[in-house]
C-alpha positions in Angstrom: 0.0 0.0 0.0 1.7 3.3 -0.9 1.8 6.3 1.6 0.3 9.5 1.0 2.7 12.4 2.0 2.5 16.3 0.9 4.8 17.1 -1.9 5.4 20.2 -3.9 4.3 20.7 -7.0 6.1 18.7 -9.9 6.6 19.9 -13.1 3.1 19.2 -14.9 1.6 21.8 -12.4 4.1 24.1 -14.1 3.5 22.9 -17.6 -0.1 22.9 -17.1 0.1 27.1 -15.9 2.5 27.2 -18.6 -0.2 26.1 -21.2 -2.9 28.0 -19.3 -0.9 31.3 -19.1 -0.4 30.8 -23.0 -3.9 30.4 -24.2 -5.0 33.2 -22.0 -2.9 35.6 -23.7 -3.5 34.3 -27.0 -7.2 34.8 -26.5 -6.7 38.4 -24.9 -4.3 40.2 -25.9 -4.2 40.8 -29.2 -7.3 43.1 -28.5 -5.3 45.2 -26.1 -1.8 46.4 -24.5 -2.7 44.7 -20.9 -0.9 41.7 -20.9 0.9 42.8 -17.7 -2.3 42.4 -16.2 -2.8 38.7 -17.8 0.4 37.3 -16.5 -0.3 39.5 -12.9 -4.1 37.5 -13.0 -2.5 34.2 -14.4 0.4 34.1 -11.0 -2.7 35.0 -8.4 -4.6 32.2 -9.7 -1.6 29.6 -9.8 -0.8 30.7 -6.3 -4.3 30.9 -4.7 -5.7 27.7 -6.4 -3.7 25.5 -4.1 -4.6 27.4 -1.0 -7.6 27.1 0.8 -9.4 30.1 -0.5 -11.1 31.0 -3.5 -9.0 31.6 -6.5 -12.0 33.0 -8.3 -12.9 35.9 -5.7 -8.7 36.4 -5.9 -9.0 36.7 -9.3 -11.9 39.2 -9.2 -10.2 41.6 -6.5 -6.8 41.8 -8.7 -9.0 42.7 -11.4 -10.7 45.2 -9.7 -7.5 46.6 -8.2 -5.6 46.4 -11.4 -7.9 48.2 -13.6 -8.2 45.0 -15.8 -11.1 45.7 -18.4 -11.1 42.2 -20.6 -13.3 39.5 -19.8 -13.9 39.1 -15.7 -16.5 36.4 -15.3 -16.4 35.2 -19.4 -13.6 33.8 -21.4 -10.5 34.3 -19.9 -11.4 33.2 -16.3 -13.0 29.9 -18.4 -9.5 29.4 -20.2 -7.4 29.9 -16.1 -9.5 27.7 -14.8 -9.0 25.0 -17.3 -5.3 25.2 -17.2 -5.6 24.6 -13.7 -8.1 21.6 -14.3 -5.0 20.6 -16.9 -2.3 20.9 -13.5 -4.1 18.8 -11.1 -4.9 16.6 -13.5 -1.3 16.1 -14.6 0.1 16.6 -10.9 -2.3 14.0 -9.5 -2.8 11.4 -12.7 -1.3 7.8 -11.1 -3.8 8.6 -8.1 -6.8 9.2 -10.0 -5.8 6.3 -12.4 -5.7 4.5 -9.0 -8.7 5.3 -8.0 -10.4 4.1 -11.4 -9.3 1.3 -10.9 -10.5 1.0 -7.1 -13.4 1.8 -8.5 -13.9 -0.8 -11.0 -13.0 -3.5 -8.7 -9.1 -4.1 -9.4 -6.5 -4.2 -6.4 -7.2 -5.2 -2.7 -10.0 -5.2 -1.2 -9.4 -2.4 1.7 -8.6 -0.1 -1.1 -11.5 -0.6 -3.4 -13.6 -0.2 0.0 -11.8 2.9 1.1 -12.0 4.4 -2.6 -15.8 3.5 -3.1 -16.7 5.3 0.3 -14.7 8.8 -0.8 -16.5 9.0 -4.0 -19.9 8.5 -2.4 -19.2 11.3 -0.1 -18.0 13.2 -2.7 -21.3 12.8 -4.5 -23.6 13.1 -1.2 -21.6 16.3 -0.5 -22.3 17.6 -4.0 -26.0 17.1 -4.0 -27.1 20.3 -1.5 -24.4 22.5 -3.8 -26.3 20.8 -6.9 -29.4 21.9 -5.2 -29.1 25.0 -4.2 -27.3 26.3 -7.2 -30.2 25.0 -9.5 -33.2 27.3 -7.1 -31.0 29.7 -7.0 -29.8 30.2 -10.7 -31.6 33.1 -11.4 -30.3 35.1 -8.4 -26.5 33.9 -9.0 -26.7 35.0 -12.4 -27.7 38.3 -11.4 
């Protein structure tokens, strides 16, 4: 059984901001002369989204306090927040292959127990969010 132990990020978190921070600016700056403010937006949210706060609000403050006029809340905070999707996937692929495979019924049986259990909490915890953000759409969107 393999031991879980904090680590710093490897070098697919950095490729994946890499690729992020990339496709941001392509999709952003050729429109304007703020691409400071892209790679100042692109750091906050590689810094903040391993942290336990929200990288979103983080990244709506330094917009606000930077000036930033592109696209808060539309493509660009889409295209950050898939290059971080694209890091944790890359930083944490063996243990989520693991886990598929827990899940499907390969290795022993403590581990396909112990996986099984996480991912129905993670769906019971999901279902009030799921809940709440479908009566409420209306309101959030406003």
């Amino acid at each position: 059984m393999r031991t879980q132990s904090i680590t710093l990020p490897r070098s697919g978190l950095f490729i994946g901001f890499a690729v992020l921070l990339a496709f941001a600016l392509l999709i952003t700056v050729p429109t304007n002369s703020d691409w400071w403010q892209i790679v100042v937006l692109g750091i906050v949210q590689g810094i903040t989204e391993w942290l336990p706060i929200s990288s979103t609000a983080h990244l709506l403050l330094t917009s606000e306090l930077l000036r930033y006029q592109g696209s808060i809340g539309g493509t660009f905070e889409i295209a950050i927040q898939f290059g971080t999707v694209c890091s944790v996937l890359l930083f944490y692929w063996r243990d989520l292959l693991d886990q598929v495979q827990a899940l499907i019924g390969r290795g022993d049986p403590v581990t396909i127990s112990t996986a099984r259990t996480l991912w129905l909490g993670v769906v019971i915890a999901f279902i009030p969010a799921a809940v709440v953000g479908i009566l409420a759409r209306n309101f959030i969107k406003a």
